[in-house]
C-alpha positions as a LaTeX table, in Angstrom:
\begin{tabular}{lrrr}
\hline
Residue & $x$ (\AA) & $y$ (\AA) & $z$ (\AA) \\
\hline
Unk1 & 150.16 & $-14.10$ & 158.91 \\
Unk2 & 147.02 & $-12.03$ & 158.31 \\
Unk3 & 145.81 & $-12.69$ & 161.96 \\
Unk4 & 149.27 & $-12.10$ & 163.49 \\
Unk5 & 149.55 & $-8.52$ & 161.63 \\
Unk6 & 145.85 & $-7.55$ & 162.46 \\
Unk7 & 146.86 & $-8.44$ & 166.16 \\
Unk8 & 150.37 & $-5.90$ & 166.21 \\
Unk9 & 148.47 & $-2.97$ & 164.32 \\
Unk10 & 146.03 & $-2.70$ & 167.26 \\
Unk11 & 146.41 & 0.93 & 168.79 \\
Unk12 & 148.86 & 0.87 & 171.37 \\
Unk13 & 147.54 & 4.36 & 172.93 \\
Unk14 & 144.34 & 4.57 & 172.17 \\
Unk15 & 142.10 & 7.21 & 174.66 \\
Unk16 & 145.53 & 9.15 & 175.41 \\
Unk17 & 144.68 & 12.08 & 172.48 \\
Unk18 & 141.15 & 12.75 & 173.77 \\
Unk19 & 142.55 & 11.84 & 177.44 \\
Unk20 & 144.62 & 15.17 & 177.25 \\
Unk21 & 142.27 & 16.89 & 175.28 \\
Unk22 & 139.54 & 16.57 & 177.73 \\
Unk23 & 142.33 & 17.33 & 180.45 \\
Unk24 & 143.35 & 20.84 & 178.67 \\
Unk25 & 139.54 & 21.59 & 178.05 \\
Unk26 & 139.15 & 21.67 & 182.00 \\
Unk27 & 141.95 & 23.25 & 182.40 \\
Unk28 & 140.74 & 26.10 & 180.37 \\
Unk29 & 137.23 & 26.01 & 181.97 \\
Unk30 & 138.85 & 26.07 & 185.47 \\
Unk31 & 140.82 & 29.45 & 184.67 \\
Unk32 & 137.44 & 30.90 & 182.98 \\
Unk33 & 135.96 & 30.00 & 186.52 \\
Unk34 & 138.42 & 31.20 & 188.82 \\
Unk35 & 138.81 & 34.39 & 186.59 \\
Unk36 & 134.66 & 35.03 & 186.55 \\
Unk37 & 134.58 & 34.26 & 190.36 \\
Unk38 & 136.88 & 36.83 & 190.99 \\
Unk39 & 135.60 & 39.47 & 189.08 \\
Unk40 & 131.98 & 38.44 & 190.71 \\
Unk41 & 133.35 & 38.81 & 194.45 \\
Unk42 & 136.00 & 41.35 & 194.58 \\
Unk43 & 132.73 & 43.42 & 192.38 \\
Unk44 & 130.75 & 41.99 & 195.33 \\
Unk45 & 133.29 & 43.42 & 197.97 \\
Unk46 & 133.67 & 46.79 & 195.57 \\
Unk47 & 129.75 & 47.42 & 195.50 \\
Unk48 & 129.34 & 46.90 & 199.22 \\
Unk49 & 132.35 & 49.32 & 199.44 \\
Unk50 & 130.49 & 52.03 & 197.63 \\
Unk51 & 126.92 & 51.82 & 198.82 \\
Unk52 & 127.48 & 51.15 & 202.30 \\
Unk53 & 129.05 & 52.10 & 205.65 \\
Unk54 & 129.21 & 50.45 & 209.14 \\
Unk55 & 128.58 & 51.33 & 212.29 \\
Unk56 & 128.58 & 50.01 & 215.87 \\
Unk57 & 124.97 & 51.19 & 217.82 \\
Unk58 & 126.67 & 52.30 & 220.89 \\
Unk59 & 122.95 & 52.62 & 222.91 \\
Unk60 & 120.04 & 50.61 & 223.37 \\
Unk61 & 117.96 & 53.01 & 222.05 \\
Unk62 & 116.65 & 50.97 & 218.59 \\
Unk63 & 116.02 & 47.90 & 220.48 \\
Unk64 & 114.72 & 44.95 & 219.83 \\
Unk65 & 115.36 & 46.33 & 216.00 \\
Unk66 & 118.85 & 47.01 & 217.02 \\
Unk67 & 120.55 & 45.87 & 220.52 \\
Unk68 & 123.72 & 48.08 & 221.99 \\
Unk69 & 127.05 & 47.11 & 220.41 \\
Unk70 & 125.12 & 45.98 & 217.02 \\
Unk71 & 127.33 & 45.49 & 213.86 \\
Unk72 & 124.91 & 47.37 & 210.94 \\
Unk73 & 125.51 & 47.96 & 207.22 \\
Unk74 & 123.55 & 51.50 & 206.34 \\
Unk75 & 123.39 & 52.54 & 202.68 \\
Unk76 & 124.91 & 55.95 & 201.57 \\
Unk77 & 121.71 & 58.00 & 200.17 \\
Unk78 & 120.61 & 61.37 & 200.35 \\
Unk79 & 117.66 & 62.81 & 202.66 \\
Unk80 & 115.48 & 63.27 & 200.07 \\
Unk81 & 115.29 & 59.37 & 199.45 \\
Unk82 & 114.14 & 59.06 & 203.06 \\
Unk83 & 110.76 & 57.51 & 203.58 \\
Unk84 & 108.54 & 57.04 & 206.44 \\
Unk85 & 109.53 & 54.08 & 208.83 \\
Unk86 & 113.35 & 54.36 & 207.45 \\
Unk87 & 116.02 & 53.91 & 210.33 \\
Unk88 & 118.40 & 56.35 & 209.57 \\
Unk89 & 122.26 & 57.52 & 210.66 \\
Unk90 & 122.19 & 61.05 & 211.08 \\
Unk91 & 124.58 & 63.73 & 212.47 \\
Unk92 & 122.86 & 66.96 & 214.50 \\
Unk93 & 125.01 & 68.50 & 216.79 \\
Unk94 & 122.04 & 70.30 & 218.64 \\
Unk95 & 121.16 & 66.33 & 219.45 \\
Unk96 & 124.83 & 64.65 & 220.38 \\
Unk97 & 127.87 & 67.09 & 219.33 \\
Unk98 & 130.40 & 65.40 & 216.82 \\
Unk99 & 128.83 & 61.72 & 217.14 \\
Unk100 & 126.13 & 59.69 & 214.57 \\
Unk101 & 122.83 & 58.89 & 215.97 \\
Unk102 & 120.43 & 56.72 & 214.82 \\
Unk103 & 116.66 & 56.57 & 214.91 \\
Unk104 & 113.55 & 55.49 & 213.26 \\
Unk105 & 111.76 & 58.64 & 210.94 \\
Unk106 & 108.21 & 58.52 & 211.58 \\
Unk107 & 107.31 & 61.83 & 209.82 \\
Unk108 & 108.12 & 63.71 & 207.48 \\
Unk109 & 107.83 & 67.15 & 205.94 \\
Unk110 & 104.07 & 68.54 & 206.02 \\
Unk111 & 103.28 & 65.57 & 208.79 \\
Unk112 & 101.35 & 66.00 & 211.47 \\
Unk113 & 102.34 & 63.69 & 214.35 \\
Unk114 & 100.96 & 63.36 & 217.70 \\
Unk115 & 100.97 & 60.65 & 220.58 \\
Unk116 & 99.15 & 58.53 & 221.80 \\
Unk117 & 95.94 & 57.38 & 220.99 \\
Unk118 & 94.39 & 54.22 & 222.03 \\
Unk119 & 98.03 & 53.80 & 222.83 \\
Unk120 & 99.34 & 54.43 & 219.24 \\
Unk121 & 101.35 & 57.20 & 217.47 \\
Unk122 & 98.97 & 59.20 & 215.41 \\
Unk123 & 100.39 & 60.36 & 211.80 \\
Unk124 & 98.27 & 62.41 & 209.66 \\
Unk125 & 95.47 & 61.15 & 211.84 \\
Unk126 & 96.23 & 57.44 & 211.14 \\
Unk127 & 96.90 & 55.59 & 213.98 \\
Unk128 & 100.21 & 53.71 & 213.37 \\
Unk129 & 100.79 & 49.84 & 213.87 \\
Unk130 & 103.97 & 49.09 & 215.07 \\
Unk131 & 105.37 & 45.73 & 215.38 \\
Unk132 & 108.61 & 46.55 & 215.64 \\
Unk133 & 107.92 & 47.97 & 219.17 \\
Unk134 & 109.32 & 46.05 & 222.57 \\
Unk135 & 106.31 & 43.75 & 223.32 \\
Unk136 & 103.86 & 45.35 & 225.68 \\
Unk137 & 105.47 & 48.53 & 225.36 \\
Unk138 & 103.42 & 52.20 & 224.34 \\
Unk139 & 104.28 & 53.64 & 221.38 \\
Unk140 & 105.40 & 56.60 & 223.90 \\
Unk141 & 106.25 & 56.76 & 227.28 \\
Unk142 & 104.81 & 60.18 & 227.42 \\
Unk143 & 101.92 & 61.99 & 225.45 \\
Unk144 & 102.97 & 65.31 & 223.62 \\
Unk145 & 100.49 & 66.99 & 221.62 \\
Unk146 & 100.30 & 67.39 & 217.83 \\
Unk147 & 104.03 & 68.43 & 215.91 \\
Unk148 & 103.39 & 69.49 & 212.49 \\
Unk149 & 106.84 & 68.85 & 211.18 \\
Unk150 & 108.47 & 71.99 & 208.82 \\
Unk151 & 109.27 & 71.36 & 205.16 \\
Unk152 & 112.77 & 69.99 & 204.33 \\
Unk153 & 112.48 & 68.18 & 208.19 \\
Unk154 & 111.94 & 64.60 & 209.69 \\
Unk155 & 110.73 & 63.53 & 213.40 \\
Unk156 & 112.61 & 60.50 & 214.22 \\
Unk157 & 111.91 & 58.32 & 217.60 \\
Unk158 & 113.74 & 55.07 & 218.88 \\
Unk159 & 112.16 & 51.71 & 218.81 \\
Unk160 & 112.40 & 51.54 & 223.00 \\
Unk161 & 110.78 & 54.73 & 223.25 \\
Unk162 & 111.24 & 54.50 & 227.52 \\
Unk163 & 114.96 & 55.26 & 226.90 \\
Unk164 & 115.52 & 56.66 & 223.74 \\
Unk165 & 116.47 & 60.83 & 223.55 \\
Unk166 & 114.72 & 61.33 & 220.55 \\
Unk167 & 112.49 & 64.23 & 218.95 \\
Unk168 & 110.17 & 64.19 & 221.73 \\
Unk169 & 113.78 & 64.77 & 224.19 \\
Unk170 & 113.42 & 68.33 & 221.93 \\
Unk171 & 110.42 & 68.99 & 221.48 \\
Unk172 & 111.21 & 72.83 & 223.03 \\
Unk173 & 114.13 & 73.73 & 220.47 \\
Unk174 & 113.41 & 76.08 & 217.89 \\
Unk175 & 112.81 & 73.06 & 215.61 \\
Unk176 & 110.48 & 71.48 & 217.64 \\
Unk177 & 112.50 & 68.18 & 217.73 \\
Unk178 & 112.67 & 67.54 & 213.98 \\
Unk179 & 116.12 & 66.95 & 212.36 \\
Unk180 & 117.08 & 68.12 & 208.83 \\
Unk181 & 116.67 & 65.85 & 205.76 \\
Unk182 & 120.40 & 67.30 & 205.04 \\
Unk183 & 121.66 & 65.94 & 208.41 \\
Unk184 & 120.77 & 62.31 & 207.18 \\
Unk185 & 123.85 & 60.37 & 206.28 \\
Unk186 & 122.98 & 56.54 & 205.42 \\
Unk187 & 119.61 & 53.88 & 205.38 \\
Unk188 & 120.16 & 51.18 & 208.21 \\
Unk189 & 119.66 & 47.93 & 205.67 \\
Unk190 & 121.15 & 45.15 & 208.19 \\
Unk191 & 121.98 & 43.52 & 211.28 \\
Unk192 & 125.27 & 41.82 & 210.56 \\
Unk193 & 126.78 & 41.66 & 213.75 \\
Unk194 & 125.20 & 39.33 & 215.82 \\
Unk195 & 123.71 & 38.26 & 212.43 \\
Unk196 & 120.04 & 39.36 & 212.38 \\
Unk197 & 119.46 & 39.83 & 208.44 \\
Unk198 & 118.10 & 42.91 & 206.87 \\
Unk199 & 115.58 & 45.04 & 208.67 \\
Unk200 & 111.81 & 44.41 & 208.10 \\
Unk201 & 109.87 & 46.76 & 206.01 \\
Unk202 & 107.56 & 49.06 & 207.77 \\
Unk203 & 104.51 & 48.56 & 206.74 \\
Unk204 & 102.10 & 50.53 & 209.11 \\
Unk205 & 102.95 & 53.29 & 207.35 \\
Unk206 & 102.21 & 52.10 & 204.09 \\
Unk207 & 98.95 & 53.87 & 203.78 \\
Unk208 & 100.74 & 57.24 & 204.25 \\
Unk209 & 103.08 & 57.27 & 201.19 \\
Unk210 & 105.37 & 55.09 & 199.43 \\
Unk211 & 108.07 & 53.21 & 201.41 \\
Unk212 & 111.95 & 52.44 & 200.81 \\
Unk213 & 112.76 & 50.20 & 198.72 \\
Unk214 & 115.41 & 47.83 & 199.99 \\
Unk215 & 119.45 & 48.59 & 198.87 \\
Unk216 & 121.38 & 46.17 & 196.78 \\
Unk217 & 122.68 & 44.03 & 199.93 \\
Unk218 & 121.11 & 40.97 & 198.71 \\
Unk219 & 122.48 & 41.09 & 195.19 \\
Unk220 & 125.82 & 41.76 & 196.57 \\
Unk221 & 125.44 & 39.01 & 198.85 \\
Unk222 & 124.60 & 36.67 & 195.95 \\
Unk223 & 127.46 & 37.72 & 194.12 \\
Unk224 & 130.16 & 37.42 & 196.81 \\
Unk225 & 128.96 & 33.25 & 197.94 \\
Unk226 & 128.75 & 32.86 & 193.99 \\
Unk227 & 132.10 & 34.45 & 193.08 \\
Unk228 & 133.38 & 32.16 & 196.08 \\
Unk229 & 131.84 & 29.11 & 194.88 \\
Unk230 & 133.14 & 29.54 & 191.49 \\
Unk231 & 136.96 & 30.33 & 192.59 \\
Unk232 & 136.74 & 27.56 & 195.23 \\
Unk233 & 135.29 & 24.99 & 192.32 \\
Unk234 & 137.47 & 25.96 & 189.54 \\
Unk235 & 140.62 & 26.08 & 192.01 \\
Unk236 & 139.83 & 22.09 & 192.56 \\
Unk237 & 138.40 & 21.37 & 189.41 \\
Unk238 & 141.75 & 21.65 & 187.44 \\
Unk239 & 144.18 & 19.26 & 189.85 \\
Unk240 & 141.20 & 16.79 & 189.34 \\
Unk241 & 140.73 & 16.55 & 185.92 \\
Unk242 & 143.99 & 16.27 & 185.30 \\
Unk243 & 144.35 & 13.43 & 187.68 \\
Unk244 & 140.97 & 11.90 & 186.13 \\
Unk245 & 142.73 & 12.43 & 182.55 \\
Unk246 & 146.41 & 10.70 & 183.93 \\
Unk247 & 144.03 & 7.79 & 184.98 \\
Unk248 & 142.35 & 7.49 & 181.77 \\
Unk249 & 145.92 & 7.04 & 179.94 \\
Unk250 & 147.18 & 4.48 & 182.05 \\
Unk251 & 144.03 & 2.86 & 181.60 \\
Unk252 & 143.87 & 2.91 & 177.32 \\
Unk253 & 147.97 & 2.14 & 177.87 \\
Unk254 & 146.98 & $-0.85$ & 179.73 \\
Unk255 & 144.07 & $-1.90$ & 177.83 \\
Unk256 & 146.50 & $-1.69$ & 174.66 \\
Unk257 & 149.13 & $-3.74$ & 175.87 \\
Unk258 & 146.50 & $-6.32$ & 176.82 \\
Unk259 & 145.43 & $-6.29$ & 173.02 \\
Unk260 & 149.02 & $-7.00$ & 171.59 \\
\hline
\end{tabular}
């Protein structure tokens, strides 16, 4: 008799308690998820909101930086964050009249700048390397003689400097082709449309000052793919564990019969 009651008082459900348990555990862990990877990419979305605007490059002015009908994502900042080699959206209605141009800012305020020599724009007497330049191209299609650019003021030029109506288009206004820090609007950070990535720094004119640091894109970036991952991942995880914990109880229910 002692063998036939040790056989009956086997569990009959053994696993099913920690089966469900480890079931409601991921359940919670998949809400926590899918709550934390919302708040990361709707923040993601929010940020880029806030420090950014776009805009379609109507010309072919910036190219190869920037061909016609470009998608870019320009931070909001104020001209006095503006550094030399910055591509920036500005609005001057003695250059286009109720329309955003944008151009590279090769000097500023208390500059000198001058073109060309030995085929390279001259800034502060530095001769300027710039690979950002059509290959085989001049840094100017035409020489102009020395601009010393007013306080408070920036000379900007395109990157296809055969076709662009930049300062040197105005280099007989009153201003001498320079545009007001004021007038400057946003930072061009991007190429998002044909997907080129954010701009390279420019560093041949590193030796003149300080340059821009680069906006928050990439951190925003991270934050949207991980927000995704996270709501995608906790979405599944849930309807799996639970099946993986409804497996696990048939399997200690069928394990227990097999004991009695």
């Amino acid at each position: 008799m002692g063998g036939e009651s040790t056989t009956r008082t086997a569990p009959r459900s053994g696993g099913t308690g920690t089966a469900a348990s480890g079931g409601q555990l991921g359940q919670r862990l998949s809400g926590v998820a899918v709550a934390l990877g919302l708040v990361l990419f709707l923040g993601g979305f929010g940020w880029a909101a806030l420090s950014y605007r776009p805009y379609t490059v109507p010309t072919s002015s910036m190219t190869p930086t920037i061909d016609a009908g470009n998608r870019v994502l320009a931070q909001r900042v104020d001209g006095g964050e503006v550094r030399r080699g910055d591509v920036v959206v500005f609005r001057d209605n003695s250059w286009v009249t109720g329309s955003d141009v944008v151009k590279r800012v090769v000097a500023v305020g208390g500059d000198t700048v001058s073109c060309c020599t030995d085929g390279k724009l001259t800034v502060n007497g530095k001769q300027i390397e710039e690979p950002y330049l059509p290959k085989g191209t001049l840094a100017e299609n035409q020489n102009f003689a020395t601009v010393t650019v007013p306080k408070g003021r920036l000379f900007l030029l395109g990157d296809e400097r055969q076709g662009s109506l930049d300062s040197t288009a105005h280099l007989t206004d009153a201003a001498k082709g320079t545009v007001a820090r004021t007038a400057v609007i946003a930072r061009v950070d991007a190429v998002v449309f044909p997907w080129k990535g954010g701009l390279k720094r420019p560093t041949g004119f590193e030796a003149l000052g300080a340059l821009s640091q680069p906006g928050p894109l990439a951190t925003i970036e991270l934050l949207i793919v991980v927000g995704a991952v996270l709501v995608l991942g906790g979405g599944a995880y849930g309807p799996i564990a639970k099946r993986a914990g409804r497996s696990r109880a048939r399997a200690a229910r069928a394990e227990a019969a097999g004991v009695r």
